[in-house]
mmCIF file of the C-alpha atoms, coordinates in Angstrom:
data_MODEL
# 
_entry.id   MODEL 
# 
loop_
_atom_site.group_PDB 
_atom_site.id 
_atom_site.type_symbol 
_atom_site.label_atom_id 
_atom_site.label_alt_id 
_atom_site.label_comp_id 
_atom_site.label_asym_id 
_atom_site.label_entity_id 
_atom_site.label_seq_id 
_atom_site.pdbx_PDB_ins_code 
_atom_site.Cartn_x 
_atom_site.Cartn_y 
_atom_site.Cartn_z 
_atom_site.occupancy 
_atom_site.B_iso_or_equiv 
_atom_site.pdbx_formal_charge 
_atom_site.auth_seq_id 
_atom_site.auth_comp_id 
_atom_site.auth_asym_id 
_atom_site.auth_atom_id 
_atom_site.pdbx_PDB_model_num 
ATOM 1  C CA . UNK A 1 1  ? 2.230   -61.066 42.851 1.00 0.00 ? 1  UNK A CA 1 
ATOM 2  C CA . UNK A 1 2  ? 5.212   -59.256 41.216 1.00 0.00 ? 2  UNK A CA 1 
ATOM 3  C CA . UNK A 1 3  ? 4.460   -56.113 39.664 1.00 0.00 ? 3  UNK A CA 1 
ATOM 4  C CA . UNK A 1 4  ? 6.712   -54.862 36.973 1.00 0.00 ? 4  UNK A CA 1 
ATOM 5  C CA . UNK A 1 5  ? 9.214   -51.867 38.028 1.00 0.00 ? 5  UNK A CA 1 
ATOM 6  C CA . UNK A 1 6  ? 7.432   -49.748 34.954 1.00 0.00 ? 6  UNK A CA 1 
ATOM 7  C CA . UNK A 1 7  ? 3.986   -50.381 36.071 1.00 0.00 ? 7  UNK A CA 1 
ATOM 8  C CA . UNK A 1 8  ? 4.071   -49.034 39.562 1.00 0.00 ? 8  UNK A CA 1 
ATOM 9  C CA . UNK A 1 9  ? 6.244   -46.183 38.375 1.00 0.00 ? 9  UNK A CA 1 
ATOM 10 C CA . UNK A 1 10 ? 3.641   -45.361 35.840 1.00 0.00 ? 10 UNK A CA 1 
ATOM 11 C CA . UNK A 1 11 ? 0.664   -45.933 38.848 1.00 0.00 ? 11 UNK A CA 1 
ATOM 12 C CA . UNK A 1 12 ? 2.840   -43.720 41.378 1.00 0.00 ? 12 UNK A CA 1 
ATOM 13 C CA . UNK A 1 13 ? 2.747   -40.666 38.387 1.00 0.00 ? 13 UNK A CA 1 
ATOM 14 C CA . UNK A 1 14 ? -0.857  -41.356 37.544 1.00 0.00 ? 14 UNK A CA 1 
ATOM 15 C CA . UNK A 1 15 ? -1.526  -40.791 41.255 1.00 0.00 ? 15 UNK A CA 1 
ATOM 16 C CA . UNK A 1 16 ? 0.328   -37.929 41.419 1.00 0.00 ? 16 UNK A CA 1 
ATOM 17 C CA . UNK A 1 17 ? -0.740  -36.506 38.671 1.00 0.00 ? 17 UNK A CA 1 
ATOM 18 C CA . UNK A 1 18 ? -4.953  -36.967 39.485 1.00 0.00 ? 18 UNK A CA 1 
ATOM 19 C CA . UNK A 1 19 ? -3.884  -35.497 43.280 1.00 0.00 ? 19 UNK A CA 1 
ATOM 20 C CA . UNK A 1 20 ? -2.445  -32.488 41.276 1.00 0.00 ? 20 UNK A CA 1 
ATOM 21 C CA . UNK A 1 21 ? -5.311  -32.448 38.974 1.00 0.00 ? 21 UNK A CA 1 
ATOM 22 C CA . UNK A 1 22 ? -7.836  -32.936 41.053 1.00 0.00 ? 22 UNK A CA 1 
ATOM 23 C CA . UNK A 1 23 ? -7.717  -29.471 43.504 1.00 0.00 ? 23 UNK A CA 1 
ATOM 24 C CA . UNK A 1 24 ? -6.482  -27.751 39.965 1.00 0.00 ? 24 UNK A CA 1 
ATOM 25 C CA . UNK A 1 25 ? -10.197 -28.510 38.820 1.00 0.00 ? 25 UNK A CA 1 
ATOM 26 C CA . UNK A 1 26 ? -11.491 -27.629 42.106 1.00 0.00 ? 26 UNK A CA 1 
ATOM 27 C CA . UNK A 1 27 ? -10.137 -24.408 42.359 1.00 0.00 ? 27 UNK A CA 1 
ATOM 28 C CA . UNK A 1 28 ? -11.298 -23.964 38.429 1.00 0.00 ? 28 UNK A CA 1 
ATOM 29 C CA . UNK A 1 29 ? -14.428 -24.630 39.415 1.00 0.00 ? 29 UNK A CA 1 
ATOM 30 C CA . UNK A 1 30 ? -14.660 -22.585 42.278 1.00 0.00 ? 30 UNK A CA 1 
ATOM 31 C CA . UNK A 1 31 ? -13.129 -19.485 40.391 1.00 0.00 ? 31 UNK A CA 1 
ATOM 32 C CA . UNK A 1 32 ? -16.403 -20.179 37.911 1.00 0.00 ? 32 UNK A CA 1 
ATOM 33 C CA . UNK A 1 33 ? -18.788 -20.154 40.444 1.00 0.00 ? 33 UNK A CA 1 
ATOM 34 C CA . UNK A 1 34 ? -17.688 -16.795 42.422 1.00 0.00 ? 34 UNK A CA 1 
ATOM 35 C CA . UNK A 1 35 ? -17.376 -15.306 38.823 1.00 0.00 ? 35 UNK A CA 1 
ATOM 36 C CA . UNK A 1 36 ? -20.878 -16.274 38.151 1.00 0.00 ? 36 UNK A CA 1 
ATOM 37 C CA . UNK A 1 37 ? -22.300 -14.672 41.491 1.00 0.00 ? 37 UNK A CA 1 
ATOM 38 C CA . UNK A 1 38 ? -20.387 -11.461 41.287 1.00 0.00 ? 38 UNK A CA 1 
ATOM 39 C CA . UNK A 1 39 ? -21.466 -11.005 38.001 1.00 0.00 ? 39 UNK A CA 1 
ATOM 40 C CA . UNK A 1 40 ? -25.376 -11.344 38.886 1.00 0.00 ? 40 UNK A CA 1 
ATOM 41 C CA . UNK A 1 41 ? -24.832 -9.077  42.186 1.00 0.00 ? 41 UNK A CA 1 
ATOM 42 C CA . UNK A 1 42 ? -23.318 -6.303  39.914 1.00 0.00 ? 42 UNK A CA 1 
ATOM 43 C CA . UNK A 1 43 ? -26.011 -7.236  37.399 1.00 0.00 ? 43 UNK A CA 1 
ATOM 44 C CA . UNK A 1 44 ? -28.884 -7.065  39.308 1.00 0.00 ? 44 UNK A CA 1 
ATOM 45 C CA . UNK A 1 45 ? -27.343 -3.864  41.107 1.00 0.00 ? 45 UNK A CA 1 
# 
């Protein structure tokens, strides 16, 4: 099996891209979260 120079340049960015993506949405996410429980402590305060 040969792959095509284009194709695993285009699979070594995709990768890099989702491993850069991925934590970026984690961290989104997390952000969220401690937003949303600060926000009821100072509410229910």
């Amino acid at each position: 099996m040969i792959r095509p120079a284009r194709t695993a340049r285009m699979a070594k960015t995709g990768v890099r891209v989702v491993s850069v993506a991925v934590p970026m949405m984690v961290i989104v996410i997390v952000v969220m979260v401690v937003r949303m429980i600060v926000h009821d402590l100072a509410y229910f305060r």
